[in-house]
C-alpha positions as CSV (number, residue, x, y, z in Angstrom):
1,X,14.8,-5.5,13.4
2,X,16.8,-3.1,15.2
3,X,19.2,-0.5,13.8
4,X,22.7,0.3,15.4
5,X,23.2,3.5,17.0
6,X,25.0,5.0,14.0
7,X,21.9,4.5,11.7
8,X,19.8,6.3,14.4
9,X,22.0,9.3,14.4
10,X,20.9,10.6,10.9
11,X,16.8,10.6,12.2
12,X,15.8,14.2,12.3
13,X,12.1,14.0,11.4
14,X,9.2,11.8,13.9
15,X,5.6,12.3,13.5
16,X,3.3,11.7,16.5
17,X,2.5,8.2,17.8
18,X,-1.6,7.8,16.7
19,X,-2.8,3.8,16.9
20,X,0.4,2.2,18.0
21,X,2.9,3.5,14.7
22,X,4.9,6.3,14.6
23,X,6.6,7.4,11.1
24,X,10.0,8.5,11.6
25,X,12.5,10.7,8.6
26,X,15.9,10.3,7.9
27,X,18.0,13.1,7.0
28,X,20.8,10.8,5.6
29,X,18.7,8.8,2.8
30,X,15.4,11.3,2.9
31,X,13.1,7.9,3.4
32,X,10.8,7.2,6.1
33,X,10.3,4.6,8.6
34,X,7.5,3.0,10.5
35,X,8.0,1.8,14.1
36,X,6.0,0.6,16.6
37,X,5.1,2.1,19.9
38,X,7.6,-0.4,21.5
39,X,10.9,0.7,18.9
40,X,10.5,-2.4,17.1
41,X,10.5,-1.3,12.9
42,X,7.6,-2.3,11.3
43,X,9.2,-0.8,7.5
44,X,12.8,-0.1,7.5
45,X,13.6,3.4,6.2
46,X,12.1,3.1,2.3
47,X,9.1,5.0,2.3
48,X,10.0,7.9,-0.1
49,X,7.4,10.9,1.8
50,X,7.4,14.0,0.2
51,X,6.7,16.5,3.0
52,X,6.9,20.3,1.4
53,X,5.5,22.2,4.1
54,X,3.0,19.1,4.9
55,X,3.4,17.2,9.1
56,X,4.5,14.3,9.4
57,X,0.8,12.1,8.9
58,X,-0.7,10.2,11.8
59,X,-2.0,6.8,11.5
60,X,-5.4,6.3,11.5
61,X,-7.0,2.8,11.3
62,X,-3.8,1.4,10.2
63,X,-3.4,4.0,7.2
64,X,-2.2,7.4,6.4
65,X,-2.9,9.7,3.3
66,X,0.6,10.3,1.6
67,X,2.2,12.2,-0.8
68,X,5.0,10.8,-2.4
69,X,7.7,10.6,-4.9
70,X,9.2,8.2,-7.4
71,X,10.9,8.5,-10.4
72,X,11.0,12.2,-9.8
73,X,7.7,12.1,-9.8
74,X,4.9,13.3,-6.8
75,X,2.3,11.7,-6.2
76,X,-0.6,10.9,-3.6
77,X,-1.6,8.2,-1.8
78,X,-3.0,6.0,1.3
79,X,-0.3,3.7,2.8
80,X,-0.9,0.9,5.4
81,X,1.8,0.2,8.6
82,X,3.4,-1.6,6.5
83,X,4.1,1.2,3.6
84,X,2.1,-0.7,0.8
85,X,0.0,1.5,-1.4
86,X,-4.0,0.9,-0.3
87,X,-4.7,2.9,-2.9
88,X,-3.2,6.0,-5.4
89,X,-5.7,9.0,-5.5
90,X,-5.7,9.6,-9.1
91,X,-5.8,13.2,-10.3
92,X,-5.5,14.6,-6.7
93,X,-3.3,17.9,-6.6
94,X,-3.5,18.7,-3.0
95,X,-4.4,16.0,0.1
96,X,-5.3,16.9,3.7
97,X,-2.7,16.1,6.3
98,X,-4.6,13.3,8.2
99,X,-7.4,10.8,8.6
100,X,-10.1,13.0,10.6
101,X,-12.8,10.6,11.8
102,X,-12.4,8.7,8.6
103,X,-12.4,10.9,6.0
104,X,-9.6,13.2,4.1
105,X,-10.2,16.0,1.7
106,X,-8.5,16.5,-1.4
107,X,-8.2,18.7,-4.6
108,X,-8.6,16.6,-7.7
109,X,-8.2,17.7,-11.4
110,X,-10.8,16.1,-14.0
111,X,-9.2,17.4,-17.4
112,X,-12.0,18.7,-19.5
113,X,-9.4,18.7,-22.9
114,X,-6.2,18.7,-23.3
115,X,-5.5,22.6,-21.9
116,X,-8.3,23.1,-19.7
117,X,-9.3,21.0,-17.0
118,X,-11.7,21.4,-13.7
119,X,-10.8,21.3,-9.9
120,X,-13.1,19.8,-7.4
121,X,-12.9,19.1,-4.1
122,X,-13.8,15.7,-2.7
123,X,-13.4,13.7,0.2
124,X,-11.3,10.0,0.4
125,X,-12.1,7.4,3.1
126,X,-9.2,5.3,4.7
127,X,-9.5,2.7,1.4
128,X,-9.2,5.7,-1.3
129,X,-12.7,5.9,-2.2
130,X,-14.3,9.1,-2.8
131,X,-17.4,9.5,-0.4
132,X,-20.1,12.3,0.9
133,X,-20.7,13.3,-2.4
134,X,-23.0,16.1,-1.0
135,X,-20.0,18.0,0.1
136,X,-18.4,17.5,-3.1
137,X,-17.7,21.0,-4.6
138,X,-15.6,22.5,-8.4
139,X,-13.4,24.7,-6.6
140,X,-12.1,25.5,-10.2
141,X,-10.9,29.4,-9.9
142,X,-11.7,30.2,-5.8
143,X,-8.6,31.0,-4.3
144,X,-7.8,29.9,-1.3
145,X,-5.7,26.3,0.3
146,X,-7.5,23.1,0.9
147,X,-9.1,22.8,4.1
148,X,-8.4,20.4,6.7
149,X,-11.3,18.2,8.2
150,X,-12.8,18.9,11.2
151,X,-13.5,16.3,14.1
152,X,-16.9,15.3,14.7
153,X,-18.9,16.4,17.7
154,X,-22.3,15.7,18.8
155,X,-23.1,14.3,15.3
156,X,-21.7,16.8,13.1
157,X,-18.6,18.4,11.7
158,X,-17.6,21.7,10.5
159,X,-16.6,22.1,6.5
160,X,-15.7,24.7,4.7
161,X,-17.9,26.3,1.1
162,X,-15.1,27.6,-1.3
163,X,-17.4,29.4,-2.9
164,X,-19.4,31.0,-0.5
165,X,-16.2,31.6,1.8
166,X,-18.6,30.5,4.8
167,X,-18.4,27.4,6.9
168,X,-21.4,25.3,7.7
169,X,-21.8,21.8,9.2
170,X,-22.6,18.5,7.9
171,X,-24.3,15.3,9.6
172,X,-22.0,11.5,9.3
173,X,-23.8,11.1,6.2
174,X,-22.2,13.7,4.5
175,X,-25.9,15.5,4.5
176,X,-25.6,19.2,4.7
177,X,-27.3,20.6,8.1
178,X,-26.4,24.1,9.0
């Protein structure tokens, strides 16, 4: 599908290209569109991204991590090209920008009762699943914002300890090395 040149007019907003796909904003409708690295649309402008200070997200594998809205309600997510939900991160207040080797860090909210509840940090891979539970951390009460991933190199990548306020390095299993 193509879109006439009066459609076109209203983009304002274009991410990077990253794995073929590029997600593009509309500043008529606020909705989002994914094309391809040829123009051709993949998802005509419906995606409803919430971006708040966030970048546009790259694709990675065929999937970003999103936040969204509907109903007036935020929410986050992974999307595929073709802007259907792979997964909704339950609980998650706060999601990394992008894919980094895999893997996106998030803030999630366990309620512990109805007034008081717990904030952890944990890490989502490009299905929504929570993996390298030995980086996992309760970040209930440090201040500071969530910290993006770090590329791997030489076997290792760099994260960061909320609680220690240090950074230190951890192997691809998620095992914690330096």
């Amino acid at each position: 599908k193509s879109y006439p040149t009066e459609v076109l007019r209203y983009v304002e907003d274009m991410g990077k290209m990253s794995d073929g796909y590029v997600l593009v904003g509309d500043s008529k409708s606020k909705l989002y569109a994914v094309f391809t690295s040829t123009g051709d649309v993949v998802i005509p402008f419906s995606i409803p991204l919430v971006r708040s200070g966030r970048s546009i997200p790259k694709f990675y594998n065929g999937v970003i991590p999103a936040k969204l809205t509907q109903n007036n309600k935020s929410f986050f997510a992974v999307l595929n090209t073709r802007g259907e939900m792979v997964k909704q991160l339950k609980d998650v207040t706060e999601l990394g920008e992008n894919f980094v080797d895999g893997y996106v860090p998030a803030f999630k909210a366990i309620p512990l009762s109805a007034t008081r509840r717990k904030v952890v940090l944990r890490y989502y891979d490009t299905t929504g699943k929570e993996v390298l539970p030995n980086l996992w951390q309760d970040v209930t009460g440090t201040i500071g914002m969530l910290q993006e991933m770090r590329p791997f190199c030489d076997g290792l990548s760099c994260y960061y300890d909320y609680k220690t306020r240090r950074y230190g390095y951890f192997d691809k299993t998620g095992k914690i090395v330096v």
